[in-house]
C-alpha positions as CSV (number, residue, x, y, z in Angstrom):
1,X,42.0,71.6,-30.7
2,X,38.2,72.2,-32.7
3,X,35.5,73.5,-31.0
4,X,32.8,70.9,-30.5
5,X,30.0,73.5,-31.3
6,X,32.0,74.8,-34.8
7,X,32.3,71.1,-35.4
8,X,28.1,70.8,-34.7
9,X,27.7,74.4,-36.8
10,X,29.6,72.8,-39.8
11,X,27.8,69.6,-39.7
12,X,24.6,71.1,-39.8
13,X,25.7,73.4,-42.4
14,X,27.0,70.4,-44.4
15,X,24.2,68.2,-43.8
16,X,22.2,71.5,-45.9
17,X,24.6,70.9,-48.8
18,X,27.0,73.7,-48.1
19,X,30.6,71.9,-49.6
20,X,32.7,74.8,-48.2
21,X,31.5,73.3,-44.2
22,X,31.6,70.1,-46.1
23,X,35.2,70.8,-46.6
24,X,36.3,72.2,-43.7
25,X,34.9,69.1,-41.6
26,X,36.8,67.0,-44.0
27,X,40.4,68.9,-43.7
28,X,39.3,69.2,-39.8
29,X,39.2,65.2,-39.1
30,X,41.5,63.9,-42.1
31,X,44.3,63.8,-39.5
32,X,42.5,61.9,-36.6
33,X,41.3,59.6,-39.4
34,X,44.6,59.0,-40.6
35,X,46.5,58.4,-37.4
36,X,43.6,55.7,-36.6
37,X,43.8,53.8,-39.6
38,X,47.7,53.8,-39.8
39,X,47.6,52.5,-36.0
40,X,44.7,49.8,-37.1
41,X,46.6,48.4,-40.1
42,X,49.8,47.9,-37.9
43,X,53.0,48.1,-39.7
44,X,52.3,44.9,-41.6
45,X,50.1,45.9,-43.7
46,X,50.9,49.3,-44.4
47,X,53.7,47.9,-46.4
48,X,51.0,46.7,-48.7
49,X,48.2,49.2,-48.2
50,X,48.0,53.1,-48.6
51,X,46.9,54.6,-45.5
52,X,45.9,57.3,-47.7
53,X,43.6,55.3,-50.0
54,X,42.0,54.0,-46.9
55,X,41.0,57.6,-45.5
56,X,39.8,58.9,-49.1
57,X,37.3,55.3,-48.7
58,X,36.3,56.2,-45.0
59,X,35.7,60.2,-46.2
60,X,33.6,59.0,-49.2
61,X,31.4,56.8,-47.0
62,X,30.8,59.5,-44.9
63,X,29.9,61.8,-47.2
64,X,27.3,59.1,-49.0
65,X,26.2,59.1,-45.4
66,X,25.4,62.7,-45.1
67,X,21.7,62.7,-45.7
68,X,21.2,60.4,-42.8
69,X,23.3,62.0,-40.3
70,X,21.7,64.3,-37.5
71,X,23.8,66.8,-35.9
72,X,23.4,66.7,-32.1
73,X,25.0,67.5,-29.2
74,X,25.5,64.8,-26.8
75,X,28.4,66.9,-24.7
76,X,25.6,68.8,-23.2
């Protein structure tokens, strides 16, 4: 499992323009992403649609949504 605070530490980093945090967050969630939008599409359409090309579309959005993200920590 991630630490919650290394997750807030490389968000904040990223959200100062650092692609290495950038990066890291990316590899970090890629697998979560990917087991949600396999189990969203159903079996169906994954014969038609590339799970895949579905994560690299959610990653990009999120990284066009960068600048307007602010890291907090709602745990606490």
């Amino acid at each position: 499992t991630f630490s919650h605070s290394r997750t807030l530490h490389l968000l904040d980093l990223a959200l100062s323009g650092d692609q290495v945090a950038m990066s890291e967050l990316l590899a970090r969630h890629k697998g979560r992403v990917l087991r949600i939008v396999r189990a969203r599409l159903g079996p169906q359409l994954r014969q038609f649609m590339e799970s895949q090309d579905i994560v690299q579309e959610v990653f990009l959005q999120a990284l066009q949504s960068i600048p307007q993200l602010e890291a907090t920590d709602e745990a606490k």
